[in-house]
C-alpha positions as CSV (number, residue, x, y, z in Angstrom):
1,X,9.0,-24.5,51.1
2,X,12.1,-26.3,52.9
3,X,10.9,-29.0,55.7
4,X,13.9,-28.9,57.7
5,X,15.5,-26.3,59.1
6,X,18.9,-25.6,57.6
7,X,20.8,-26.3,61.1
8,X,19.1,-29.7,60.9
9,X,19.8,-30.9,57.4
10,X,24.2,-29.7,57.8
11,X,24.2,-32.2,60.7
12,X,23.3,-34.7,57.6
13,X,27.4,-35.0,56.3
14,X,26.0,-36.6,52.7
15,X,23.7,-33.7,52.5
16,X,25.9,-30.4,53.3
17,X,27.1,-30.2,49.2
18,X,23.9,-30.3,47.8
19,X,21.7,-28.1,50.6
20,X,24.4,-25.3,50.1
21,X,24.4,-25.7,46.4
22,X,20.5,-25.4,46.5
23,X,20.6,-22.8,48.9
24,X,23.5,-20.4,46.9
25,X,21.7,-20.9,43.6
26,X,18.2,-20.1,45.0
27,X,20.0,-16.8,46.7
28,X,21.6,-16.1,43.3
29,X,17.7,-15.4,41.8
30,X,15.7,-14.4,44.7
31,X,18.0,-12.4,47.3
32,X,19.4,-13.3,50.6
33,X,16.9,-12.6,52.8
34,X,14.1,-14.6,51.6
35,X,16.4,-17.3,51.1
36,X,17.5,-17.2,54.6
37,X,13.8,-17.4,55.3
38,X,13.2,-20.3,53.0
39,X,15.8,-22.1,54.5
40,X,15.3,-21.4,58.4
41,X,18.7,-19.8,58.5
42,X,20.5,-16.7,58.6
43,X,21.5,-13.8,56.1
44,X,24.6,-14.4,57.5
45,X,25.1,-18.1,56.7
46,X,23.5,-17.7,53.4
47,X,26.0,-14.4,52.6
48,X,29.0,-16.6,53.6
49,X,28.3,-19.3,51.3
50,X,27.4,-17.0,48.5
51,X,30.6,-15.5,48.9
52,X,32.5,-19.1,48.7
53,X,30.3,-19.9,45.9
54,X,31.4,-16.7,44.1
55,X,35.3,-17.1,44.8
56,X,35.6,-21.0,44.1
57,X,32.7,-22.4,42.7
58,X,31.4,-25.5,44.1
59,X,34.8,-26.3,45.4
60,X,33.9,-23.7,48.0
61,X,31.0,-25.1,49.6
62,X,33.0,-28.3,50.6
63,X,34.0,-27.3,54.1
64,X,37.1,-25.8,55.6
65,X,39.6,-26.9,57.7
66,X,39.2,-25.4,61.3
67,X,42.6,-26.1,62.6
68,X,44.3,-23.0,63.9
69,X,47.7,-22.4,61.7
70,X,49.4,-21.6,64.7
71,X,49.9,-22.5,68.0
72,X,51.4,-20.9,70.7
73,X,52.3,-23.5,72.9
74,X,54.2,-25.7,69.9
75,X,57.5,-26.8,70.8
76,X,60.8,-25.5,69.4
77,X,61.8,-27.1,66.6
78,X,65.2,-27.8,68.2
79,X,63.6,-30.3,71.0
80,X,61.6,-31.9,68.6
81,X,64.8,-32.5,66.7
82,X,66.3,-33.8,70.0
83,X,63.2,-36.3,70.5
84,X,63.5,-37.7,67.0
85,X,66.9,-38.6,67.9
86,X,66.7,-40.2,71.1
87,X,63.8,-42.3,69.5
88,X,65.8,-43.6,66.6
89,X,68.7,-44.1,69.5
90,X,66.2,-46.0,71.9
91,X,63.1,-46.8,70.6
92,X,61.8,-45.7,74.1
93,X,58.3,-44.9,74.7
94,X,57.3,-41.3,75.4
95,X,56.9,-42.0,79.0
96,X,59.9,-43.8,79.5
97,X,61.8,-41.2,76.8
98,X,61.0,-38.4,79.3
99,X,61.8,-40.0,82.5
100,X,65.1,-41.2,81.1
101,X,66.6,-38.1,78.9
102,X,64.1,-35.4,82.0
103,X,62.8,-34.0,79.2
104,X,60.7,-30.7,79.8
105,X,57.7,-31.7,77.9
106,X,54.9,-34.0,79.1
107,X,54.7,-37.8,77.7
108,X,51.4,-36.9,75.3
109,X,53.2,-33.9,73.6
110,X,56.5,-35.6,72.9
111,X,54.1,-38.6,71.3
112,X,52.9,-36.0,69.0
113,X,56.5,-35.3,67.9
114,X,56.8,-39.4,67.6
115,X,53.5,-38.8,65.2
116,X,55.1,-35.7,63.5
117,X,57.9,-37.8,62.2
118,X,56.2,-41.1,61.6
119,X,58.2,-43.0,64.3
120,X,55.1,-45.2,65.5
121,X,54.9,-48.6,63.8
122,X,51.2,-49.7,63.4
123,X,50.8,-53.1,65.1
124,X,49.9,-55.9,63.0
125,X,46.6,-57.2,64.6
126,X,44.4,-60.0,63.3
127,X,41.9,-59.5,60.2
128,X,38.9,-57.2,61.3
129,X,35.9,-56.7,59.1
130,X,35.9,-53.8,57.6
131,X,33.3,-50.5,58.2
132,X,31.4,-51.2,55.4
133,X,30.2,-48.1,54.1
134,X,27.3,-50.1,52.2
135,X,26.4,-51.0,55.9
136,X,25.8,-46.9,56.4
137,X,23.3,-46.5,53.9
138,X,21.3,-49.8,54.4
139,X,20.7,-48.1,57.6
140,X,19.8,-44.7,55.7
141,X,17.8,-45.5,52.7
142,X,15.3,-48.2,52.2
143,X,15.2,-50.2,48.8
144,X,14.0,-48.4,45.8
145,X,14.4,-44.7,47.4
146,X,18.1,-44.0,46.4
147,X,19.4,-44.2,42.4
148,X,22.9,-43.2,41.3
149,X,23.1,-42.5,38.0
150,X,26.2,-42.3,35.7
151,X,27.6,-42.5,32.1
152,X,30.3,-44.6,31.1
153,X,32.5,-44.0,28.1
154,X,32.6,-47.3,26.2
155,X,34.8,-46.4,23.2
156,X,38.2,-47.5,25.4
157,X,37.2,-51.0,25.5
158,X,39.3,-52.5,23.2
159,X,37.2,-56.4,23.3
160,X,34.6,-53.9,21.8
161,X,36.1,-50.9,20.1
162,X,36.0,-53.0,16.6
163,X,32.3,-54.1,16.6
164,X,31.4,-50.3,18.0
165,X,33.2,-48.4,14.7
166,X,32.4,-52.0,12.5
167,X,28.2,-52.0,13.8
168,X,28.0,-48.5,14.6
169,X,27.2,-49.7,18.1
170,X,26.7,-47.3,20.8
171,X,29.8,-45.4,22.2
172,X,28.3,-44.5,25.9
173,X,26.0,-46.5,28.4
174,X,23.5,-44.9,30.8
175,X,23.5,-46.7,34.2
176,X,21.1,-46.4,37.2
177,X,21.6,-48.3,39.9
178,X,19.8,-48.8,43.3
179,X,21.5,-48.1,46.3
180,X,20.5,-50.7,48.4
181,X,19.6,-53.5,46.5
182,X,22.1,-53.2,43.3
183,X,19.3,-53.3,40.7
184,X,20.5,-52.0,37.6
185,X,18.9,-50.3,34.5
186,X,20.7,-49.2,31.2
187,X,20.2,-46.9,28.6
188,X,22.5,-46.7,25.2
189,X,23.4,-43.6,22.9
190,X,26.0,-42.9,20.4
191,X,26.5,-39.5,22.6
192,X,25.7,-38.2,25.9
193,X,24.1,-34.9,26.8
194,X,21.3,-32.9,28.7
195,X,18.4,-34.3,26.2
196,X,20.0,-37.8,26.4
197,X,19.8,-37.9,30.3
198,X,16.6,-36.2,30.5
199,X,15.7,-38.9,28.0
200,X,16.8,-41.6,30.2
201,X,15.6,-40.5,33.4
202,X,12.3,-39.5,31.8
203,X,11.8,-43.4,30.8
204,X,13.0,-44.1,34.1
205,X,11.1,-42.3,36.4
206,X,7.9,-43.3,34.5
207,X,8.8,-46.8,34.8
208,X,8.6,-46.3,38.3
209,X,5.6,-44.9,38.4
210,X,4.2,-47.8,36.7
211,X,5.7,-50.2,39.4
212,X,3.7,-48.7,42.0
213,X,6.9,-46.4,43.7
214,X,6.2,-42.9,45.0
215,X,8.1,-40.8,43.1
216,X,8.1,-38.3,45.7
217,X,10.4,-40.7,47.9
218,X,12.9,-41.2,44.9
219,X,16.5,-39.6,45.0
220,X,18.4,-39.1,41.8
221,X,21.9,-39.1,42.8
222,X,24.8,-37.6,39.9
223,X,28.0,-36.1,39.1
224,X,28.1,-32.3,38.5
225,X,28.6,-33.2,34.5
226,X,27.0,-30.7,32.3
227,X,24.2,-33.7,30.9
228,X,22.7,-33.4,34.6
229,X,22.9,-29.8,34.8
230,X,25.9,-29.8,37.0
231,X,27.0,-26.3,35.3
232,X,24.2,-24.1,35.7
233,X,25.1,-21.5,38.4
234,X,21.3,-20.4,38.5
235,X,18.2,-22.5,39.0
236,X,16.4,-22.7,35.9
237,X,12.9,-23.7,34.1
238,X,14.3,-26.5,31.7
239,X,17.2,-29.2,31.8
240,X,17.8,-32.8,33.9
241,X,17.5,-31.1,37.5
242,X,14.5,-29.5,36.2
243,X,12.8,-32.7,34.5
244,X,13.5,-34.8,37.6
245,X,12.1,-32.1,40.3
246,X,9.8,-29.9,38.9
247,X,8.0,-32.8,35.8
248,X,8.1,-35.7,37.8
249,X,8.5,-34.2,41.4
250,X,11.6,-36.6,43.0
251,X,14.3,-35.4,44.1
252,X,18.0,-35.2,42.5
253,X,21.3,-34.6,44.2
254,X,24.9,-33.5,43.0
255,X,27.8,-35.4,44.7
256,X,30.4,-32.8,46.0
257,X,33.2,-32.2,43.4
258,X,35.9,-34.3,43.0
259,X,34.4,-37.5,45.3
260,X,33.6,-40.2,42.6
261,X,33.9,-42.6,45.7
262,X,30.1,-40.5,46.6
263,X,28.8,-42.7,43.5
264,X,30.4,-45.8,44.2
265,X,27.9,-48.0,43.4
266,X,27.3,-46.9,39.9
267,X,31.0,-46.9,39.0
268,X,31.4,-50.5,40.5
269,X,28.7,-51.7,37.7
270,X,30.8,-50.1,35.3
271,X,33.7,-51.9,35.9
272,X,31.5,-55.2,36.5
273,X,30.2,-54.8,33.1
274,X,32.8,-54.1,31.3
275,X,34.9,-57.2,32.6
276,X,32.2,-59.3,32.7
277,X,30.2,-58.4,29.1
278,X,31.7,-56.1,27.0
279,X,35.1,-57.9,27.4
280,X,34.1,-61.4,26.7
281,X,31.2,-61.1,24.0
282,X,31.2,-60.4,20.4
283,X,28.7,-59.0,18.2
284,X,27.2,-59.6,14.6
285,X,24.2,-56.8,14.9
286,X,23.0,-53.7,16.9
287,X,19.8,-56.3,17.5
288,X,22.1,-58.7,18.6
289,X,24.0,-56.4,21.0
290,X,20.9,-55.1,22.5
291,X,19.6,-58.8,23.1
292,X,22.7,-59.4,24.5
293,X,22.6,-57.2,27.2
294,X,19.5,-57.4,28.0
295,X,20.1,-60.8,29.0
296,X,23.2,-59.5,31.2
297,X,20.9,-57.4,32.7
298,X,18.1,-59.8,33.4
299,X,21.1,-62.2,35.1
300,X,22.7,-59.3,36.9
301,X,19.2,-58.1,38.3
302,X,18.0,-62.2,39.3
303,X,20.8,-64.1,39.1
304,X,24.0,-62.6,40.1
305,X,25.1,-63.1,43.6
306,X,26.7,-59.5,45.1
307,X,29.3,-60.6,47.7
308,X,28.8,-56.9,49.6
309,X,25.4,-57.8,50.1
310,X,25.8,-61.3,51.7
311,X,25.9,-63.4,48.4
312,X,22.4,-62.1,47.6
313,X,20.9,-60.8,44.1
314,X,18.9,-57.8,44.1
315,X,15.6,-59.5,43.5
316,X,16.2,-61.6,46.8
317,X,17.1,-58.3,48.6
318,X,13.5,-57.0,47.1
319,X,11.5,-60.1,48.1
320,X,13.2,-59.9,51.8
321,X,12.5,-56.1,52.3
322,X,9.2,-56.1,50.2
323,X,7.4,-58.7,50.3
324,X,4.2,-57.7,48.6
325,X,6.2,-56.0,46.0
326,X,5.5,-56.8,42.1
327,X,9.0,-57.3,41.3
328,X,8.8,-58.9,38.0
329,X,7.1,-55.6,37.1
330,X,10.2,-53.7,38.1
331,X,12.4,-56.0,36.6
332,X,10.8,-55.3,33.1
333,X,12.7,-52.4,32.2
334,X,14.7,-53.5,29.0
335,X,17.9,-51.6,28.0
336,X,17.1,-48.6,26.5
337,X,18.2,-47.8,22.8
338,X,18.3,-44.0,23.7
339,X,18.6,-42.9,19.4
340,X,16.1,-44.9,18.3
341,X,13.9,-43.2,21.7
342,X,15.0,-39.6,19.8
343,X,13.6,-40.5,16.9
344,X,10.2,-41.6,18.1
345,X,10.1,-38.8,19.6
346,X,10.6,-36.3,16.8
347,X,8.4,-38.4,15.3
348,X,5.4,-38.0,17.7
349,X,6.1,-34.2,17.3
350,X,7.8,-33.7,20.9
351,X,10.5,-31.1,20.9
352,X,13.6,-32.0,21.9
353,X,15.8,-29.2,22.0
354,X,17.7,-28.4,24.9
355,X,16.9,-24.6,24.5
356,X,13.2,-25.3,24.9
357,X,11.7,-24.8,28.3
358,X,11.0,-28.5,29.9
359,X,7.7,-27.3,31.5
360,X,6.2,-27.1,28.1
361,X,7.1,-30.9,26.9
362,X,5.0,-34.1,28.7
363,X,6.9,-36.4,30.6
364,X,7.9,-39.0,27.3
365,X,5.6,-42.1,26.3
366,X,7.1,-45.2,27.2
């Protein structure tokens, strides 16, 4: 049953994507009335969005521009012309423009010709700090409630390329990374798919649980890439979305399409990481690599001071907000060698097949 009424949670702008999305595909299997119902909403508003989702995909429940294509009281394009001109001639104000020249329009609509035609200058003014978006969601989420999680491609590296084809070293890196703090945890595989993220998450997730965190209060925040279930157009009994909601009962979210900047915290790892380990170290074994960056991992998560966060590490952040909080427990999640995982778990008779219902395997062993 949905807690908030739909009219509630749209007010929530990081929120809109994924409550539509949720809302389409739960209309898509069980009507449009009932999933008005569920929703505290209208047939109407669940019809509309239905039919978006139909025409354009996602892409269709981003919203659209409300500004009228027309406008009846525009100028002609002749005395917009005219004030161009007698701004490039003057570089008069638009009060001083219409006093001047008498011209029939009022001082705030010929400034919206001087915006038309980019004929304000921007005034230099002294350094400001900037809006820091980190600052909006310190105020939103508390520390261990928000993960993004990502994949990075690691086989255009070229420090590394040569020990990856040389060591058979893995070709793509698994990252979660907490929202407020900047913890990070990593997870390695020579491919990525749905049974490698459901893999990953699965290890995750249960880590958690060990450390004491509600999983009920934990958001999983991805891409819409196929490994999270980001092309399924129905909901369904098996997959990452199902593994994270329905097996271990957190929550995950899709960013809207196209917005990387949506998991910005993830992707600036990535680019930490490569510049900072992959592009500077070399390698001798797959042991060695994994020992390496586990100890990249154990400074990032102590040691490394993050400048957006007021020169503090993560585990200071945790101590601050959480005192009482077992954080060398948390901490103790090593990188993850996700093909040597697989095998264990062939091994121990689990069935790993993406085609196999979820519901029917355990949550893995860690």
């Amino acid at each position: 049953m949905c807690v908030y009424k739909y009219n509630d949670l749209i007010g929530m702008k990081s929120q809109m994507f994924d409550l539509r999305l949720r809302m389409v595909l739960h209309a898509k299997s069980n009507g449009i009335k009932p999933t008005a119902k569920l929703f505290m909403t209208t047939s109407g508003t669940v019809r509309k969005w239905l039919r978006r989702y139909n025409e354009s995909g996602k892409s269709g429940l981003k919203n659209v521009s409300r500004r009228p294509q027309n406008s009846p009281n525009s100028i002609p394009e002749e005395n917009r012309k005219l004030i161009k001109e007698l701004r490039d001639k003057t570089h008069f104000g638009a009060s001083r423009l219409k006093a001047e020249f008498n011209l029939p329009h009022s001082a705030r609509t010929i400034n919206k010709v001087f915006h038309k035609y980019n004929l304000i200058k921007k005034r230099k003014r002294k350094h400001h700090k900037k809006n820091d978006l980190r600052q909006e969601k310190a105020k939103k989420y508390q520390p261990l409630k928000c993960y993004q999680l990502d994949v990075k491609y690691l086989n255009d590296i070229p420090q590394y390329y040569r020990y990856m084809v040389e060591l058979s070293l893995p070709r793509f890196e698994y990252t979660i990374r907490d929202v407020i703090t900047g913890a990070v945890f990593v997870g390695y595989s020579q491919s990525y798919n749905m049974t490698y993220s459901c893999l990953f998450i699965s290890k995750f997730l249960n880590h958690l649980k060990d450390s004491g965190i509600d999983l009920s209060q934990v958001i999983i925040q991805t891409d819409n890439g196929s490994e999270f279930s980001g092309t399924e157009t129905k909901e369904r009994d098996r997959g990452f979305k199902h593994m994270v909601e329905k097996v271990f009962k957190a929550k995950h979210r899709f960013i809207p399409p196209n917005c990387p900047n949506a998991n910005a915290d993830v992707e600036t790892f990535h680019n930490l990481v490569e510049n900072e380990f992959f592009d500077l170290e070399n390698f001798v074994s797959r042991e060695g690599f994994f020992g390496k960056i586990s100890t990249y991992q154990f400074y990032f998560n102590y040691l490394r001071k993050n400048s957006y966060k007021g020169y503090k590490a993560p585990v200071e952040l945790i101590r601050t907000a959480l005192p009482d909080f077992d954080y060398n427990r948390y901490f103790s999640f090593f990188p993850v060698d996700l093909d040597e995982l697989l095998v264990k778990i062939f091994l121990k008779g689990y069935t790993m097949a993406v085609n196999i219902p979820f519901s029917q395997i355990k949550p893995f062993d860690r």
